[in-house]
Structures are given as C-alpha cells and as structure tokens.
C-alpha angles and dihedrals in degrees: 000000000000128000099256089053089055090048091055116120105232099228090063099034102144091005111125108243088216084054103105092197089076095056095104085060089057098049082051097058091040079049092050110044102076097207096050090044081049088054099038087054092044086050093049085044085059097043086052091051085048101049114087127227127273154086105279125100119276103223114206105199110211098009081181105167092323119116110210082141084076090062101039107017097195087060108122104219125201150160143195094267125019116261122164099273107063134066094218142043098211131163112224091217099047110031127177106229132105124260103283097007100119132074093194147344116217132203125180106191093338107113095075090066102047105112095212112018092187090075107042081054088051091055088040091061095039090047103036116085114240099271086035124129136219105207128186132150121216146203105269112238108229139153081260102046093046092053083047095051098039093041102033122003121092093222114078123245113204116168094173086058109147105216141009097273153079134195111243131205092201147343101292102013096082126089152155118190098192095049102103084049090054096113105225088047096060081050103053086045085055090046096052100037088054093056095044085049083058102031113118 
C-alpha cells in the first residue's frame, strides 16, 4: 500500500473525488473530524469579517460540500455541476448577473481549480457593486505544503507554471495548487479588485 492509499479517508475509499454525487460524503467527514469542521467554521468567520454590508446577494463559486449557508443563510451557493448541496450550477468565468448586482463572490479552496483565472477576475469586477469583495481563501504555500502537494496530494501543485492557466479533462478534474501563488497572477487580482472597489 502506498501512501496515498493510507492517507485515504474510508467512507470514500474507491469514490471518485470529480464525482459530484459524493459530495454528501464529503460534507460528513468535514462534519466528523473535529479539527477540519474547527477550521472550516474559523474560514467562513473570516469570510463574514471580509463581506461588506449591503442588500445584494453574496455569491459563494464551487459550494462543493462546504456550508457556509449555515452561517449566512441568504448566501447562493453554487458549483460548476450540480451535486445535491448547492442552489445554482454557475460558471466562474461566465456568470450570469448584471453589471453591479452583486455584493461578493466567495470561494473556499476554489481558485486553484479555475482554469483561466483572468477571466473569473474579469466577471468578479463586471458583477460586484463599487465597494463589492471578492473573497477566497487558499491553500498556503509553504516548505511543508509543498512537500505535502508534490509527495501526497492528487491535485497538482506546479509554481514554475508559465502561464495562468491548466488543461482540464473535465469540469472538476483540472488544478493547479500553486496558481493563486503564480506572481503575476496575484498582481493582475490586485489590479482588477482595486478598479471594481472604485468603480462608480
């Protein structure tokens, strides 16, 4: 037995992880290991000190088995396919809301599997009000982490990555760990928040 095998969670032993019909067995073992459910409820108490106030929708991009609802029920939350957990199927890069109508978009742990960034930043500054946040929260690259991605984890994990990009096979089966560390991508993020902040 390999390590990745050892490291396998039992209830999804032999699921596949881009199936979004496991999802619920995903949300239970988030539910059941007390330190991951402690970190998942101090990320979505961040999220909540980031949003800003207002009355437009807070949009949360691939939900997965996460439940940030729990915390802000008027949250729409959505994802890529539709699996049992979410009220919407939306495409980060091509969403469907009008110029401004939005107050946030949230990701938790969602970035690194954007295929092109560029353009989920582009929709973030068109649908977020001026004074609006897009807010997502991201593995921390680290010596340790990166021993972890490169050595154990079934997403890649690619710093030296050319361009802000990856090929995907299918909706949920591309990533890129490192992405939201790629420099210039940090940069253009910066570049387009800071207009939609005072945009008008």
């Amino acid at each position: 037995m390999n390590w990745r095998q050892w490291l396998v969670h039992p209830l999804t032993n032999g699921l596949d992880p881009a199936d979004p019909e496991n999802f619920p067995f995903y949300e239970q073992i988030i539910r059941q290991k007390k330190f991951l459910h402690r970190l998942y409820r101090e990320w979505y108490g961040l999220v909540l000190t980031t949003l800003p106030s207002g009355a437009e929708p807070v949009v949360e991009l691939g939900s997965g088995a996460g439940f940030l609802k729990e915390f802000l029920p008027e949250l729409i939350s959505s994802d890529i396919v539709l699996n049992p957990l979410v009220r919407m199927v939306l495409d980060g890069q091509a969403l469907p809301f009008r110029k401004g109508s939005l107050r946030a978009m949230v990701m938790v742990n969602v970035l690194h599997h954007v295929p092109q960034p560029r353009f989920l930043f582009a929709e973030a500054g068109r649908c977020c009000r001026s004074g609006g946040a897009l807010v997502f929260i991201e593995s921390w690259n680290t010596p340790w982490s990166r021993l972890v991605y490169s050595r154990w984890h079934h997403e890649p994990f690619d710093p030296k990555a050319s361009e802000w990009r990856f090929p995907t096979r299918g909706p949920l089966s591309g990533a890129n760990q490192a992405m939201p560390w790629i420099k210039t991508l940090a940069m253009f993020a910066k570049i387009v928040l800071r207009r939609t902040s005072h945009s008008t």
